[in-house]
C-alpha positions as semicolon CSV with decimal commas, in nm:
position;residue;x (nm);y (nm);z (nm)
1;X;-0,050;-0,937;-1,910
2;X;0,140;-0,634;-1,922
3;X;0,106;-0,303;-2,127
4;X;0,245;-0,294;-2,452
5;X;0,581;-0,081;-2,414
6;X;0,541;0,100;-2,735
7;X;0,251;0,242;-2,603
8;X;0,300;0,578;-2,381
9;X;0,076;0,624;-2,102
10;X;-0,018;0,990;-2,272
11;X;-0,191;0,742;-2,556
12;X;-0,435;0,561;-2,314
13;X;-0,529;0,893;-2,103
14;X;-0,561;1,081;-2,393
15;X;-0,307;1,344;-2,303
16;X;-0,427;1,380;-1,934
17;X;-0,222;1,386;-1,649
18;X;-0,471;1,454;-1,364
19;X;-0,780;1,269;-1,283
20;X;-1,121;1,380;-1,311
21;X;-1,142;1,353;-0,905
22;X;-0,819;1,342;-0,660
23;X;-0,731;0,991;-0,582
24;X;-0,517;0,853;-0,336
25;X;-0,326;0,570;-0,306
26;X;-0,521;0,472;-0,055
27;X;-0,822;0,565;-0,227
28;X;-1,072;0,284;-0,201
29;X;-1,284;0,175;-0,504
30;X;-1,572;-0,049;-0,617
31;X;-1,789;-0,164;-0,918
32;X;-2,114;-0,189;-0,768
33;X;-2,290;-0,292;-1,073
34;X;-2,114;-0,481;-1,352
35;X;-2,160;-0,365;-1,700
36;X;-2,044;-0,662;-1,986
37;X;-2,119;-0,425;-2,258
38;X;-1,917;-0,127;-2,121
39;X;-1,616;-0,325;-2,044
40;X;-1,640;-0,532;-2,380
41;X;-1,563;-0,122;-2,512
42;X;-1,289;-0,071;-2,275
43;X;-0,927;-0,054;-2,382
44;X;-0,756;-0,341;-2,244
45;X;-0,565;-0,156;-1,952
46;X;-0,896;0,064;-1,841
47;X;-1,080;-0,334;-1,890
48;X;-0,854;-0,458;-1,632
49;X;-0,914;-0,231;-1,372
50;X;-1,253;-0,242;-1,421
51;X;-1,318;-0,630;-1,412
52;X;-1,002;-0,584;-1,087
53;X;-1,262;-0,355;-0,936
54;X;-1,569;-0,575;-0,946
55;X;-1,416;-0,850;-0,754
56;X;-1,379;-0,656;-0,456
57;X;-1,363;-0,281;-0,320
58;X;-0,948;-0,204;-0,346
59;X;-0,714;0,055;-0,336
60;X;-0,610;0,253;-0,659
61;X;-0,263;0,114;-0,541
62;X;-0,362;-0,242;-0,529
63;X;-0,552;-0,183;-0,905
64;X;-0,270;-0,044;-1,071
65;X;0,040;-0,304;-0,905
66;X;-0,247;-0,607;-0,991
67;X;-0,312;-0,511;-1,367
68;X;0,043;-0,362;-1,431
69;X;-0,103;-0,049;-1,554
70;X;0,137;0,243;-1,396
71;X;-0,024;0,467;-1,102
72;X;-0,079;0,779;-1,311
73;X;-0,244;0,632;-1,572
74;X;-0,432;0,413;-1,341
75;X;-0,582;0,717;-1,128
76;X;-0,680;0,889;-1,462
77;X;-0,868;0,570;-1,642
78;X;-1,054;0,518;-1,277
79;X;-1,177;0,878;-1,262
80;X;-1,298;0,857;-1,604
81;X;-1,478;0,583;-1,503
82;X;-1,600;0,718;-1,190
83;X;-1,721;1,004;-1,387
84;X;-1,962;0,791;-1,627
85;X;-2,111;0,609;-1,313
86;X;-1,970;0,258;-1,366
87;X;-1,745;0,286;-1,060
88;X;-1,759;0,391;-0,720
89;X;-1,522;0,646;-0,533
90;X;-1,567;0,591;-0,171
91;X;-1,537;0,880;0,052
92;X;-1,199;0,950;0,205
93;X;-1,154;0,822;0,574
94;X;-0,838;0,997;0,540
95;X;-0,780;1,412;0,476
96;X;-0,424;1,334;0,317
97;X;-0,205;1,101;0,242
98;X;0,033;1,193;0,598
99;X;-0,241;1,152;0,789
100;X;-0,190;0,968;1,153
101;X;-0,430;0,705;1,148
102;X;-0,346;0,609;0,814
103;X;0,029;0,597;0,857
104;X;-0,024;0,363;1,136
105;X;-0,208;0,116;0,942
106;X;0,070;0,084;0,696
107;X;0,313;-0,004;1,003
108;X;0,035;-0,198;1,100
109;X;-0,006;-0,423;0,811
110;X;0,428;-0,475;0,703
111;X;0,463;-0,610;1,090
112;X;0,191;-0,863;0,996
113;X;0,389;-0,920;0,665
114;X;0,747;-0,928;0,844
């Protein structure tokens, strides 16, 4: 299911760039309690994520390559979310992207995919 090509990311963030809330990556995020109603009112990208996210806590990374909505757009649909209460932010283990310990889990995890 991929994203209509004739529509431009500006369309389904209406305009935005940023999100509400910096998100990583490696920012990990969760639906703790599903809403039917609110994602029946969801466009179909910002649905995706959200149904994605119930299923299990991921990264905004793993979100946006799984429902083929691109990484901008995905950041700014998940802080609008976040920002209405139906999904949970978790706190950064990490202070940036460069940071040591989080570098090392990336080597980590392509040696157990090599």
């Amino acid at each position: 299911m991929t994203v209509n090509p004739w529509v431009r990311p500006y369309v389904l963030t209406g305009g935005r760039t940023q999100p509400r809330q910096r998100l990583f990556v490696h920012t990990l995020v969760a639906v703790p309690h599903y809403d039917p109603e609110y994602a029946h009112r969801l466009p179909p990208e910002a649905r995706r994520l959200y149904e994605r996210a119930r299923s299990a806590v991921q990264s905004v990374a793993e979100l946006s390559a799984h429902c083929e909505v691109s990484l901008g757009v995905t950041r700014v649909l998940l802080g609008d979310m976040a920002a209405r209460g139906h999904l949970v932010i978790n706190p950064e283990t990490y202070s940036s992207p460069y940071d040591p310990r989080l570098l090392e889990r990336v080597i980590d995890g392509l040696y157990e995919l090599a």
